[in-house]
Structures are given as C-alpha cells and as structure tokens.
N, C-alpha and C positions, 0 to 999 in steps of 0.2 A: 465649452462642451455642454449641451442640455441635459436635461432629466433623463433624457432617452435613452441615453448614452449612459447613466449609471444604472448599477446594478446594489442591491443589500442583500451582502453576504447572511445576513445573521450576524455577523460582528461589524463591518463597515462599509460604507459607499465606495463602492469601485468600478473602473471603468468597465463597461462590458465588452468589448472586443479580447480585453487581455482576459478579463475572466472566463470566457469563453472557452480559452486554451486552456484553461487547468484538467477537460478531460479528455484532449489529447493536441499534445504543443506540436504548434506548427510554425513553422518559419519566425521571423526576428522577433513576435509578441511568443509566441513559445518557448524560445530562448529564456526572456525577458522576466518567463511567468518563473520558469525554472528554477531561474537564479534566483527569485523572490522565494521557491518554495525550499529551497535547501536552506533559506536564513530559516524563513516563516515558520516551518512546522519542525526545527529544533530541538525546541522547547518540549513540545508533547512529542515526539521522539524520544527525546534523555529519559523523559516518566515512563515513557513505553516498555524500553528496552530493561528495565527495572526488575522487570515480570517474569524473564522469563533468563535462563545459563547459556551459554555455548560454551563448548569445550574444545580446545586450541585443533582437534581436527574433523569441527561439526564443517556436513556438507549443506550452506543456505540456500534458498533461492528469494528471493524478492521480488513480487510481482509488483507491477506496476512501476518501477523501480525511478520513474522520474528523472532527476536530475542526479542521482546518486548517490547522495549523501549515506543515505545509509547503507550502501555498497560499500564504501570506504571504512565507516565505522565496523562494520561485520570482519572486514578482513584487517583491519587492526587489533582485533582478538582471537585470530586465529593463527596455527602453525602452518610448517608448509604441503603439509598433508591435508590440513583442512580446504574449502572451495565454498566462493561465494559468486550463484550465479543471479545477474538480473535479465527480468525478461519486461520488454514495455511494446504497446503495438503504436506509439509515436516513434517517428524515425529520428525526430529530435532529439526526444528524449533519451537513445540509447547512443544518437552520437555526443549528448553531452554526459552519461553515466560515463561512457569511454574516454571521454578526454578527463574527466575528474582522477578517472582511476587507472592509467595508464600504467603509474610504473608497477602496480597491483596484477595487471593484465599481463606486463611483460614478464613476472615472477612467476607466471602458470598459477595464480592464486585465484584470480578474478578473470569471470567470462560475462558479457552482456552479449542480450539477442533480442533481435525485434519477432514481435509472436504474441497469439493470444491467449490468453488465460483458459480461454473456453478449449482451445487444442494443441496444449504443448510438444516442445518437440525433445521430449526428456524421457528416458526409460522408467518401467513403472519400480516403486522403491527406491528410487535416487538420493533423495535428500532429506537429513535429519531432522529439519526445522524451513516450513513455510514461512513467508512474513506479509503484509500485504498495508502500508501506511496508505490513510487517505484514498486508497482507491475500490474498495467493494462497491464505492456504490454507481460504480459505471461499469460492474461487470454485465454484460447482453444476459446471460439466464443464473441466476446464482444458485441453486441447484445442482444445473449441471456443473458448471463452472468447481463448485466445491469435490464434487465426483473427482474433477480432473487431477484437484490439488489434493483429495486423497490417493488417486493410484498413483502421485512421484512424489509421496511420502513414505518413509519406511513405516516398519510396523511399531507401532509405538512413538513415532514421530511427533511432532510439534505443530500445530499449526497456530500463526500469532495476525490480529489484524490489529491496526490502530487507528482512532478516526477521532476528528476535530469536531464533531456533530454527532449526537442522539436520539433517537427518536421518543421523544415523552409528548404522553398524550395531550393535547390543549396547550403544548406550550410553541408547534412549530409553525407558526404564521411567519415568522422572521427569517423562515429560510423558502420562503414561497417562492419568492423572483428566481432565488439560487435553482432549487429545485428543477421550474420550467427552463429558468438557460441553458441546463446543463444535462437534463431529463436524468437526472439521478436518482437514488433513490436513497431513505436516510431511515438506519434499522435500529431498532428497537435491541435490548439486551436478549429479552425475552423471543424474538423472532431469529436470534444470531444462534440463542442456543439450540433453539426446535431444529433448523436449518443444518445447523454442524451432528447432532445426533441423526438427525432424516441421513445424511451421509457418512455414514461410519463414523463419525468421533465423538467419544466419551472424557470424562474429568472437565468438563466445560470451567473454565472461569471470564469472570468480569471486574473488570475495575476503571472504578470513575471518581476524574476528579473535577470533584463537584461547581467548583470556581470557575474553571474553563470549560465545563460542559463537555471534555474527554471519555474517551473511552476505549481500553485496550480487553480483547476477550486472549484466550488462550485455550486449547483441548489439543485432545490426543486421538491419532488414529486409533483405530480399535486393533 
C-alpha cells in the first residue's frame, strides 16, 4: 500500500478508504470501520458517560448513533418505561445499531431510524436527554442542526456531545489530512459554548481530558 493510501488521524497512520467511512459507513469497509469504532471510542465513552445521570425511565436519542454501542449501554440503565432512540443517515450504520440491539428492540425499549440530524422525524419535546459521540463535526449546518435537537428536547432537557478531537489554537496541523478527508470540522470549547447559548441552551459545561485530548460538553434547554 503507498503513502497515498494512508491517512494521519492526529493519533495514527490509517488506511484511507476505511477512514473515509467513518463519516458515513458504507458497505463491507463500513461494516469494518464500525466494528473498529464500538471497540475504539470505548474508552472516551466510559469518561463521557461520567458527566451526566439517566434515570431508569429517561427518554434518549443518540444521534449519529453508529455501530451502537451506546444504544445498548443507555438501555441497560434504563426501565421499561424509559426509551432509547438512535437515528444515523448511514444505512449501515443503523442496520448494524439494530442487529447489536435486537433483543432491546424487541422489548419496545430501543428504536433506530435512518434520518438526518438537520430534520428529524420526532415530535417537538420528546426526549429527556440528546447524546451525540464523535459526530458533530459532520453535521451540513450546526446552527440549524442544534435548533433541531433543541425543539425534540424537553424543557429543561439534556443536551450531551463527546468528541476524540479539540480544537486548540496552533496545535491542529496533525489533524490536517483528517480534516480534508472527511471535510469535518473540529470545535473549539469556546465556539460549542457560543453555539449551544446562540440556540436556546443555558448551564453549558466542559470537560477534558487532557491525556487524550477528549472532550465531553453538556447544557440544558432553556
């Protein structure tokens, strides 16, 4: 395989066909990436989830919701009153959220839908607590996109994102390539919080761990 062919993450040399699909899996390298990303981002999941309570009949959504994993982990703490929905706009992705979380699915606990963030297809005030790992920064307008996940929030609701990358000034040459592969975009603490207040929510928090260069925010509807 040449040079042309890798990619640098900001943490390692990878192939770029597979990397490619991380924003949004398609056929057997989508699969592929999946499965890599329910081991991969784990770890800064367990830290994430840290942050913030559910309570056995909070109603979730998870956007972007990938491979699953955390679809699984939300309805393993909740009753059967509570509801964990994912929504991803790979088709991969939400046929493998579904086979992960089946017998979850068949208990009426757990629902996945393919759709996009920018115009969900959820009544407004629906759900207790947003989540969003690793994926804001392939949302098309984040702005509106935030609008959205404020109106299928209740009032007083949760909104939570988690990300493996942050934006600090002079230090992000290392996620260059990533950037252009994937036309992402990589946010700043300070631009998360401007962003979440520009769209109804207040009590903003941040947290980062500083080792892995994490970071989980947290705010509330207004």
């Amino acid at each position: 395989m040449s040079d042309n062919d890798k990619v640098n993450t900001g943490h390692h040399i990878e192939d770029k066909e597979l990397i490619k699909n991380a924003r949004k899996p398609v056929g057997e390298l989508g699969h592929q990436i999946l499965d890599r990303m329910n081991k991969s981002h784990e770890a800064m999941a367990q830290w994430g989830v840290t942050h913030f309570e559910i309570a056995p009949d909070s109603k979730i959504l998870d956007i972007g919701c990938g491979g699953g994993r955390n679809i699984e982990r939300f309805a393993q703490q909740i009753s059967e009153s509570g509801r964990v929905v994912g929504i991803d706009y790979s088709e991969v992705s939400v046929e493998k959220s579904i086979e992960l979380n089946k017998k979850s699915i068949d208990r009426g606990i757990v629902n996945v839908l393919q759709g996009s963030v920018s115009d969900m297809p959820f009544y407004d005030e629906t759900f207790d607590i947003v989540t969003g790992f690793e994926t804001i920064y392939f949302w098309p307008d984040f702005i509106n996109d935030l609008k959205e996940v404020n109106r299928v929030l209740k009032k007083g609701g949760l909104v939570f994102f988690c990300n493996e990358a942050v934006y600090r000034e002079g230090e992000m040459e290392k996620y260059d390539d990533l950037v252009e592969l994937l036309d992402m975009k990589i946010y700043s603490e300070d631009v998360l919080k401007e962003s979440l207040e520009k769209t109804g929510f207040k009590d903003f928090k941040a947290y980062i761990d500083e080792d892995n260069d994490w970071i989980c925010i947290t705010a509330l509807k207004i």
